[in-house]
C-alpha positions in Angstrom: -2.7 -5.3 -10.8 -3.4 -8.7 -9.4 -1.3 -9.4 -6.2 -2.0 -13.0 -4.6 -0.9 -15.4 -2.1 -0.6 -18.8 -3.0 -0.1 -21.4 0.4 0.9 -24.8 -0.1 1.1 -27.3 3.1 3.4 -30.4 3.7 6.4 -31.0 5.5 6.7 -27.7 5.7 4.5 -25.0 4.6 5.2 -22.9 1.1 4.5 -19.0 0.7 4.4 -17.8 -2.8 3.6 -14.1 -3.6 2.1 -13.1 -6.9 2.1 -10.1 -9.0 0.3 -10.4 -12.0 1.5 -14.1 -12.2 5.1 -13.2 -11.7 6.8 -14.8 -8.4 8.3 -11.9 -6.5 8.4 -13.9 -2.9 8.9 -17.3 -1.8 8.8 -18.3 1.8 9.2 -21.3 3.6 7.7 -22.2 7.1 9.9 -25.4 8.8 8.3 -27.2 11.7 11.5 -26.9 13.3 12.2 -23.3 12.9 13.3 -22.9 17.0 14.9 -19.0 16.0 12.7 -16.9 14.1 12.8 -13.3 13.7 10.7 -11.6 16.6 10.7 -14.1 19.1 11.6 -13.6 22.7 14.0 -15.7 24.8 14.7 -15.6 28.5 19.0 -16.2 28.5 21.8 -16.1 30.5 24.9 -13.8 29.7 27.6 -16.5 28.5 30.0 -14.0 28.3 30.5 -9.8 28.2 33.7 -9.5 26.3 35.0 -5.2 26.8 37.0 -6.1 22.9 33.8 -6.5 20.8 31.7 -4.3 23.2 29.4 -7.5 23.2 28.3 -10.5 25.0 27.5 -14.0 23.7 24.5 -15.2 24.7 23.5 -18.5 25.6 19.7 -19.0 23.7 19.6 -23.0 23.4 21.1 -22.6 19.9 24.4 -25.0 19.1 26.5 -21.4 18.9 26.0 -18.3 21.4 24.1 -15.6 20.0 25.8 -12.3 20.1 24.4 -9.2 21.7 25.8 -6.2 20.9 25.9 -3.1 23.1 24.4 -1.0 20.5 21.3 -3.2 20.7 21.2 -3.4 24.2 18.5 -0.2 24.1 18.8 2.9 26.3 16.3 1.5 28.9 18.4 -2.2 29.7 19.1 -1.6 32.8 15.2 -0.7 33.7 14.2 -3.9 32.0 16.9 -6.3 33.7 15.1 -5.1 37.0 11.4 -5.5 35.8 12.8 -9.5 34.8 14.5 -10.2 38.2 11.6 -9.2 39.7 9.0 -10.7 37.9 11.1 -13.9 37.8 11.7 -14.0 41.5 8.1 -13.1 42.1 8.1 -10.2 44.0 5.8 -9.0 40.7 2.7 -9.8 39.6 1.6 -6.7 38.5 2.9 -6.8 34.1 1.6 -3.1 33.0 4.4 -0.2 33.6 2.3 2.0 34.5 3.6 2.5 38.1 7.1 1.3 37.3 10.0 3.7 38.5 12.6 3.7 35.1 16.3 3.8 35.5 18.3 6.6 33.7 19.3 5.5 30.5 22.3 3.7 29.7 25.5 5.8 27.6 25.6 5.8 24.4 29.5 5.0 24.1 29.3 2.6 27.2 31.0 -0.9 27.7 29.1 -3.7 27.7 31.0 -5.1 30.8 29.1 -2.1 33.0 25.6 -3.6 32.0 26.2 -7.5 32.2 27.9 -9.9 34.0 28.5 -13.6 33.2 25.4 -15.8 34.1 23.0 -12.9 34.6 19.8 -13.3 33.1 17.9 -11.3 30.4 15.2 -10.9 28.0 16.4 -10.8 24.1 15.0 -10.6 21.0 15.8 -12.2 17.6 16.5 -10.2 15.4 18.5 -11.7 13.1 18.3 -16.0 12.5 20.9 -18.0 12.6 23.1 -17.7 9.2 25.8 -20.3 7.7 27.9 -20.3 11.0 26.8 -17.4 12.6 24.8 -18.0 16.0 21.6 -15.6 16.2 21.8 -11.8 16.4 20.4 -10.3 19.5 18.3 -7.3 20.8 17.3 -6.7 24.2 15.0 -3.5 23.1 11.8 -5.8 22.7 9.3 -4.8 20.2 5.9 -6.6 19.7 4.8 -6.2 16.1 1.1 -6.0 15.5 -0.9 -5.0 12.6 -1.0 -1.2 12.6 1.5 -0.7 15.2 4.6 -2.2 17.3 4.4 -1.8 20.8 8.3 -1.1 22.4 8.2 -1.3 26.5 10.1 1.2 28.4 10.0 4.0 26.1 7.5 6.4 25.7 8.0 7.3 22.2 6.0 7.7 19.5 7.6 6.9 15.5 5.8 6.5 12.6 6.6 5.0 9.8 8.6 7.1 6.9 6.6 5.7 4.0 3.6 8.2 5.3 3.9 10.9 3.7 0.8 13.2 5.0 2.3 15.6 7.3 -1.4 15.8 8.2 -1.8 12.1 8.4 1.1 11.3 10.8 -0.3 14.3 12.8 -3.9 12.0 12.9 -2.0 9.3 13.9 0.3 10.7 16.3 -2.4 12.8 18.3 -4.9 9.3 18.4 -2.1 7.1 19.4 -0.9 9.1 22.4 -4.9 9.3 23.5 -4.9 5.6 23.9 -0.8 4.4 24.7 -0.4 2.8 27.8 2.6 4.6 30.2 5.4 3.3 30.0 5.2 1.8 26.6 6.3 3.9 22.9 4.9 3.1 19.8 5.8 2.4 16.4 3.3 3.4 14.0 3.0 0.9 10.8 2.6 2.2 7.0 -0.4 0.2 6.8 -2.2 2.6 9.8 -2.5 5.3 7.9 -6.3 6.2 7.3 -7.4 3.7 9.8 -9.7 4.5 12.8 -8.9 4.8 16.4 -10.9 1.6 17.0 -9.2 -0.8 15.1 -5.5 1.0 16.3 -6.4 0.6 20.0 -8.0 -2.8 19.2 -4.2 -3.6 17.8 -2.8 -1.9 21.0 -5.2 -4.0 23.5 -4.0 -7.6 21.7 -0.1 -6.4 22.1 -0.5 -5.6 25.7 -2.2 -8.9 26.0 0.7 -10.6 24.3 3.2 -8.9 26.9 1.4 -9.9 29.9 1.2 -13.4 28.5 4.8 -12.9 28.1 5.1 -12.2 31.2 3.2 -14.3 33.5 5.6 -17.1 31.8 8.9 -16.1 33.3 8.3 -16.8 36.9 8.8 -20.2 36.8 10.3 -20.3 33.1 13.8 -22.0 32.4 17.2 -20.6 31.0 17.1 -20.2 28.3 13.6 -20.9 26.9 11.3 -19.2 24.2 8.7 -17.0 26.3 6.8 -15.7 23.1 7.0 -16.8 19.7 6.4 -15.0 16.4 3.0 -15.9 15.0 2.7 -18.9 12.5 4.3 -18.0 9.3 0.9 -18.1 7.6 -0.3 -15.1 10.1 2.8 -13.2 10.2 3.4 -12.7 6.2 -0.9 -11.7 6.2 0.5 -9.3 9.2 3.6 -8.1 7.1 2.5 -8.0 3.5 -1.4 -7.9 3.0 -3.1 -5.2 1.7 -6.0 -4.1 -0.3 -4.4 -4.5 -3.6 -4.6 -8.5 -2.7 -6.9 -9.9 -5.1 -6.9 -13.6 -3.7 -5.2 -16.0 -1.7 -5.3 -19.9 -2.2 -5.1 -22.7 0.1 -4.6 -26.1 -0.4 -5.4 -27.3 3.3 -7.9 -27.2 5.6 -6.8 -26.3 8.3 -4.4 -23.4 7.1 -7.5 -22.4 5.4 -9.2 -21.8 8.3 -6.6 -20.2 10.3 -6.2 -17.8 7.4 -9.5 -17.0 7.1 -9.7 -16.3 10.9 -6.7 -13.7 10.9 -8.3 -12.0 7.8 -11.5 -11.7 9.9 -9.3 -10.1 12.5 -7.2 -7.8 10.7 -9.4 -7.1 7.4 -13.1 -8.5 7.4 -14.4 -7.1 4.3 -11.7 -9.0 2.4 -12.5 -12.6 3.5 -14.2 -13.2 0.3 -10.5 -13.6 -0.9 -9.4 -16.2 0.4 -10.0 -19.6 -1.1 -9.8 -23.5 -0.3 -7.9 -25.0 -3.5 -9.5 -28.5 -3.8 -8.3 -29.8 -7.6 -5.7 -32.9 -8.0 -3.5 -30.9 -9.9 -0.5 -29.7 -7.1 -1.4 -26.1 -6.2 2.1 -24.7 -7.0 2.1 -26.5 -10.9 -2.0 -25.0 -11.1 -0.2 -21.4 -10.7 3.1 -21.7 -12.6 4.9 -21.4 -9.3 6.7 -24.4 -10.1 8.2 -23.3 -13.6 9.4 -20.0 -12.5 11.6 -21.7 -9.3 12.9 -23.6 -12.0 13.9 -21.0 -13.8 14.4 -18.2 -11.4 16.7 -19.8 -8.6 19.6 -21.0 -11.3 22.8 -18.6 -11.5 21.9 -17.6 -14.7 18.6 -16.2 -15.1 17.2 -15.4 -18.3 15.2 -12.2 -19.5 13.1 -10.8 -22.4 14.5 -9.8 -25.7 17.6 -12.6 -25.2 19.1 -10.8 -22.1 20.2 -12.9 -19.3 21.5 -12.5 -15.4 24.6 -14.1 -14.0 24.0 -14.4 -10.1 27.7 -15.0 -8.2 27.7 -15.5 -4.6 30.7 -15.4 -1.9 30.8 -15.3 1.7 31.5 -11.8 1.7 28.7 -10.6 -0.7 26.8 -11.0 -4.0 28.0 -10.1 -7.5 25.2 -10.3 -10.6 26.7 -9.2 -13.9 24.2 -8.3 -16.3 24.8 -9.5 -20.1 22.5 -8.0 -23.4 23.1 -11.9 -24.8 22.6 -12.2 -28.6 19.8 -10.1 -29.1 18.7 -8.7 -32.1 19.6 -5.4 -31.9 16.5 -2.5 -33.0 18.0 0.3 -31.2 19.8 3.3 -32.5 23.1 3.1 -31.0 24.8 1.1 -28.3 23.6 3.4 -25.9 20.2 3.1 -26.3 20.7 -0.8 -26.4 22.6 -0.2 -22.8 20.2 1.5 -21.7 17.0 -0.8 -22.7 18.7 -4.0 -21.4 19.6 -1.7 -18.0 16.2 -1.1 -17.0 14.9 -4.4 -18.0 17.5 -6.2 -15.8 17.2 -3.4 -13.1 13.3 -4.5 -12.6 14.7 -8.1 -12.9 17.7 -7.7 -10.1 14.5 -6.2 -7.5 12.5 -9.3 -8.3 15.4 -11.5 -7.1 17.0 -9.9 -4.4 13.3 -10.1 -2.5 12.3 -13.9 -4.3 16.1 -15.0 -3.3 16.0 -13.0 0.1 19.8 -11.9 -0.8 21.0 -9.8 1.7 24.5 -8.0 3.0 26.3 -6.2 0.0 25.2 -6.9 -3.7 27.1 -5.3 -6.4 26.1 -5.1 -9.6 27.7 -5.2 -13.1 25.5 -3.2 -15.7 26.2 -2.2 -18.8 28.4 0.7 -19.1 26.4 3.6 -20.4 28.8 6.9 -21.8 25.7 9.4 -20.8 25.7 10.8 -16.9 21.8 11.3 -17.7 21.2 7.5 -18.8 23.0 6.0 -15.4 20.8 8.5 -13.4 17.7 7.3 -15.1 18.7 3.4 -14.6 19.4 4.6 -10.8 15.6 6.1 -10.0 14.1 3.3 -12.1 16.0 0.7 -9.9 15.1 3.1 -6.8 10.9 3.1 -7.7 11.3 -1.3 -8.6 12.3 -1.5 -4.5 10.1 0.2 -3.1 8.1 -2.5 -2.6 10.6 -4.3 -0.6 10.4 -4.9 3.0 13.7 -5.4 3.7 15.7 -2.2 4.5 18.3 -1.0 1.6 20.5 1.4 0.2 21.4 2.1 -3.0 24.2 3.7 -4.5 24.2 5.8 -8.0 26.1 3.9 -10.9 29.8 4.9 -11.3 31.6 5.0 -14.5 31.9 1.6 -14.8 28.4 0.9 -14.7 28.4 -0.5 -11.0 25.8 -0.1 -9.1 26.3 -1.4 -4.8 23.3 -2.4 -3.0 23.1 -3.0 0.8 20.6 -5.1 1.7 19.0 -6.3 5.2 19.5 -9.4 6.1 17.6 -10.9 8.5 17.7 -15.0 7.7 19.5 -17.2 5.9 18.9 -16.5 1.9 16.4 -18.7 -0.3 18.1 -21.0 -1.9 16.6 -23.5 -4.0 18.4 -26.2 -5.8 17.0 -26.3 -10.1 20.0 -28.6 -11.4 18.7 -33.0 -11.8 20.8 -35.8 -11.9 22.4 -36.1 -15.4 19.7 -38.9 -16.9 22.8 -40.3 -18.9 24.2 -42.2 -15.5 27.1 -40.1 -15.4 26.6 -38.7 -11.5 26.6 -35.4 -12.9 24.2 -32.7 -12.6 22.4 -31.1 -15.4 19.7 -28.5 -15.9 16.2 -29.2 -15.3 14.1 -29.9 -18.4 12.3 -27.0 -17.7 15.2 -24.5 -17.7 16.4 -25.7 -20.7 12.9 -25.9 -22.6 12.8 -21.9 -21.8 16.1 -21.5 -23.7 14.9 -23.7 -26.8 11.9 -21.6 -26.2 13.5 -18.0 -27.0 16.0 -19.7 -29.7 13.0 -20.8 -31.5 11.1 -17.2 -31.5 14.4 -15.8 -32.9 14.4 -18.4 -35.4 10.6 -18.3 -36.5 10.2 -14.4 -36.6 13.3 -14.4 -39.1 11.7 -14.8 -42.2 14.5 -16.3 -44.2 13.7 -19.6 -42.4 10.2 -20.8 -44.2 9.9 -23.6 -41.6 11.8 -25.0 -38.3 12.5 -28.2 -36.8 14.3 -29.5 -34.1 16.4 -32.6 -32.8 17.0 -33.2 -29.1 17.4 -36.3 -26.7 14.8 -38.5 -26.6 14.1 -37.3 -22.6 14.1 -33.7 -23.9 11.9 -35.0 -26.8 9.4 -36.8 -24.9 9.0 -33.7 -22.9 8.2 -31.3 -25.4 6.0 -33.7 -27.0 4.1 -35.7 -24.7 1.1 -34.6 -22.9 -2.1 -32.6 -23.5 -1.6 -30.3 -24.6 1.8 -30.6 -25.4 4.6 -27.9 -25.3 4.7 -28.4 -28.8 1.2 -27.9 -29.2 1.2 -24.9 -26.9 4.2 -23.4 -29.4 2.1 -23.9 -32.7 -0.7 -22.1 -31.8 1.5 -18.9 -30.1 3.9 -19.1 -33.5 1.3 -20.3 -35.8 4.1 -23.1 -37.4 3.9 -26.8 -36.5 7.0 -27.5 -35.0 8.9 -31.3 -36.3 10.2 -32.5 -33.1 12.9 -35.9 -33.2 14.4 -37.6 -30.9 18.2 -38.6 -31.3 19.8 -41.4 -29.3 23.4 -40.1 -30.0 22.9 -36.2 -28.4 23.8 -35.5 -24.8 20.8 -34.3 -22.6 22.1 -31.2 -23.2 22.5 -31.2 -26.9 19.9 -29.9 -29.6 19.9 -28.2 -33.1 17.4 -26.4 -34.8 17.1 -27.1 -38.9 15.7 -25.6 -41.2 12.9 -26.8 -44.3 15.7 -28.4 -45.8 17.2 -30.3 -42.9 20.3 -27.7 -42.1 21.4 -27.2 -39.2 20.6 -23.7 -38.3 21.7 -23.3 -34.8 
């Protein structure tokens, strides 16, 4: 399996992930981006209101934040005096390790016992700022490194639930709490397990650091200002989604090269050899496809293999995706067997979108309906195993009868979404599909046509701008078709079709399709 990561820079800065060529994430770093998941703000209460058992916070954003008690953390109240004092002061000293806690708050408690309006506190962003929603808050700060996230005032020590070594977590457990500071818990990441007490307190020692930094800023700092940021985007994604299955990562800047390569010296030195400087003319995101498959990926309908196709819905109370077997030659048995074979492609298709698209909240989808309580359970573990990979937290639900599957999905910022329809060339002021879209339809009409052996040869009449495109070029789409189909394929332009419009003939010049 080849996974890489493919960076290009600009006005902002583009992460693609790759899994054997096929685009499973796309993230985008703004120079703007003022909220981002994981950084830390020092605020001021706007207002506790008892109703929602929340306040609104003020964090420099256009609407208040909202903090809800349930993410105020059982330790708040030991934390709003560690600020006050540090702010004023009256501490210089940031470890915990001779800090006297506070008993911990109640767990059905009112918000309007912890805060008042205009008091200050620490928070946390945990979720980014979402059509008109202000940005969710926590005030039970984490620091995520590498291997582990370090959590102040607790003393716990988690580990992850993807470990699955009883004897492993013990490992991990018993080297943690040999080198945990007091007064901080610890999160122990998936990617810790089998790693050695060196590099994990190495991790711990450059967290600590971070919360001191952290710290030493709030004296003097104003309200509300950032007081630690998340890492650049670049660093963060190496932090939250490299591994040893990564078989390269290209960059097509110097700079971010450089600061790539110095975080992989950090976090994974044997693997440096990965990561390349991409030098060539040719746009980094056309030299790896990326390109094509946003095209093609980020429409509402997405096409599949064997003619089946995905129609993506979205409302402001959640996702639908209805998944249709299009007009595909059928070579199964029965209509079960077809409902099944277009269930499990489209179920390894719907996990490749929800991450790519970042989709997030509730997400129901239609399949086919399938009479056999066996077949539904086998589409439900196959859709199960093709999320595993994904970082975001989710639930699925079995299929009912009517072949519905729900999906809840975390959602931390605002979804991916990419716009793939041009200006209509005809001068209309509509909007059509890109070329590229509709080149991949022609594309799968044609296969049909040429592996159907009634039709001797095939030809085709578009719009001169469709035309040109398939045409033009070395080497050519056309070109590209004839070798893969082994049949030259007669290509003419006509002035009267709509962009749109094309028609496939065959060796006698009828119109096939």
């Amino acid at each position: 399996m080849n996974k890489e990561l493919i960076i290009r820079s600009g006005s902002s800065t583009d992460f693609a992930l790759l899994k054997d060529g096929k685009l499973i994430e796309l993230h985008k770093e703004e120079d703007n981006s003022d909220f981002s998941v994981g950084d830390i703000f020092i605020a001021k209460i706007r207002k506790p209101v008892a109703g929602l058992n929340a306040a609104f916070v003020n964090v420099g954003y256009e609407k208040d934040a909202f903090l809800h008690y349930h993410d105020l953390g059982p330790q708040i109240n030991s934390l709003i005096k560690f600020v006050k004092r540090v702010s004023t002061g009256k501490l210089k000293e940031y470890s915990l390790e001779n800090i006297r806690t506070e008993k911990d708050i109640e767990k059905s408690g009112v918000i309007t016992d912890v805060f008042k309006a205009n008091q200050s506190v620490l928070v946390q962003i945990v979720k980014e700022p979402i059509s008109t929603k202000g940005p969710r808050l926590s005030s039970e700060i984490s620091i995520a490194g590498r291997y582990i996230v370090l959590v102040p005032f607790s003393n716990r020590v988690s580990i992850s639930q993807k470990i699955t070594s009883n004897e492993e977590k013990d490992r991990l457990k018993r080297l943690v709490k040999s080198i945990k500071p007091k007064g901080f818990g610890v999160i122990i990441r998936t990617v810790a397990e089998g790693k050695k007490v060196a590099e994990l307190d190495k991790d711990l020692e450059n967290l600590v650091e971070r919360w001191e930094t952290m710290c030493s800023k709030l004296h003097r700092a104003e309200h509300p200002s950032k007081v630690l940021g998340e890492m650049n985007r670049a660093s963060s994604i190496l932090r939250d989604v490299f591994n040893d299955t990564f078989t390269g990562i290209h960059v097509d800047e110097e700079d971010l090269y450089n600061q790539v390569t110095d975080y992989l010296t950090e976090i994974a030195p044997n693997k440096t050899s990965i990561v390349k400087h991409y030098k060539n003319k040719e746009p980094i995101f056309e030299k790896f496809g990326i390109e094509r498959q946003i095209k093609t990926s980020f429409g509402q309908s997405v096409s599949m293999s064997k003619g089946a196709y995905l129609v993506i819905e979205h409302t402001e109370a959640l996702h639908v995706i209805d998944v249709n077997s299009g007009n595909r030659s059928n070579k199964a048995r029965n209509q079960e067997d077809t409902a099944l074979e277009v269930n499990l492609i489209s179920a390894k298709e719907i996990a490749r979108q929800l991450r790519l698209r970042d989709m997030g909240g509730i997400i129901v989808v239609d399949f086919i309906d399938m009479g056999k309580s066996e077949n539904r359970r086998k589409l439900f573990d196959y859709l199960r195993n093709e999320m595993l990979d994904d970082k975001a937290k989710h639930k699925i639900l079995p299929p009912s009868k009517f072949g519905l599957v729900q999906i809840t999905r975390q959602r931390v910022r605002p979804e991916t979404n990419i716009k793939t329809r041009e200006v209509n060339p005809n001068g209309s002021g509509s909007e059509v599909e890109a070329p590229i879209v509709l080149v991949n339809k022609i594309e799968v009409e044609l296969k049909k046509l040429i592996n159907n052996k009634k039709n001797k040869s095939v030809s085709i009449t578009a719009h001169p701008f469709i035309a040109a495109f398939l045409t033009k070029g070395f080497p050519s789409i056309r070109a590209k078709w004839s070798l893969n189909y082994k049949h030259w394929i007669k290509i003419s332009p006509r002035d009267a079709y709509t962009y749109l419009e094309y028609h496939f003939h065959n060796e006698k010049g009828k119109t096939i399709k």
